[in-house]
N, C-alpha and C positions, 0 to 999 in steps of 0.2 A: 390535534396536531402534536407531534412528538418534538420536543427542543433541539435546539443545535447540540453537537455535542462539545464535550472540554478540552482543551488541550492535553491535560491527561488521558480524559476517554479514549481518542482520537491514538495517543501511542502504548495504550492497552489492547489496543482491537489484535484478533488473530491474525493468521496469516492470510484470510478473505473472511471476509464479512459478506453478509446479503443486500440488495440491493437499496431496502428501507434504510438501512445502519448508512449506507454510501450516501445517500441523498441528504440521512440527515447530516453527515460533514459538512454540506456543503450548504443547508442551513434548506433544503428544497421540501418542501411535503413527496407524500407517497405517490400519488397522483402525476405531480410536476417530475421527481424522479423517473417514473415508468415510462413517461410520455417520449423524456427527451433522450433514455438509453433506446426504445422503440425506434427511434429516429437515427440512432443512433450519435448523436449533441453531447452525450454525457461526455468528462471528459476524462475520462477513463476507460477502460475495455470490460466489455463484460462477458463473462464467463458464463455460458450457458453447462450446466452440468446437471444432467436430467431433465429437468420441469424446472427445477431453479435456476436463477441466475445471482452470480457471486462476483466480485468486485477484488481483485489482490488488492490487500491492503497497501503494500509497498508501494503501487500507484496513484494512493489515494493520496497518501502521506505527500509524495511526491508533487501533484498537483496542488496541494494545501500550499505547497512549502515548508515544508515539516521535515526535519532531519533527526531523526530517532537514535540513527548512530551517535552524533555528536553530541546533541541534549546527554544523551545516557554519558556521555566522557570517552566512549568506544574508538577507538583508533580506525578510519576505512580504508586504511593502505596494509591490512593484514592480510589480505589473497597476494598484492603483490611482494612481501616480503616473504611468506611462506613457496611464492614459486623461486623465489631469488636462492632461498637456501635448499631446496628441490634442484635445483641446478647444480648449486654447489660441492652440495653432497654428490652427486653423477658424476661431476666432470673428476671427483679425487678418486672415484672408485675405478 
């Protein structure tokens, strides 16, 4: 059986991960993993693409409770300042 992963690991992963990597966040074997996405119980969405199935990491994090923005110092009010001055900019022109 493969370990849980670290809170490091967990905000290293890409942008999706595979379904083993997902299960193990959540500390579940391969098996207990496939059963409960099958069933559809995980608690994340899974992404079928091809034959595989992949996991956004964004939503893992999310269901962890893991905030990657913040940990990192990263400001999450940058989409809406950047529309603010997108606006600003239009309305002079």
């Amino acid at each position: 059986m493969s370990s849980a992963l670290t809170r490091a690991e967990l905000l290293a992963l890409p942008a999706t991960v595979d379904l083993e990597t997902a299960g193990r966040a959540f500390g579940l074997k391969r098996s207990t993993t496939y059963a409960l996405a099958k069933r559809g119980e995980l608690p994340v969405r899974t992404l079928r693409l091809g034959r595989a199935l992949r996991v956004v990491t964004a939503e893992l994090h999310e269901a962890l409770g893991l905030r990657p923005q913040e940990e990192a110092g990263l400001r999450t009010d940058v989409g809406a300042s950047a529309g603010a001055l997108e606006l600003s900019s239009s309305v002079q022109a």
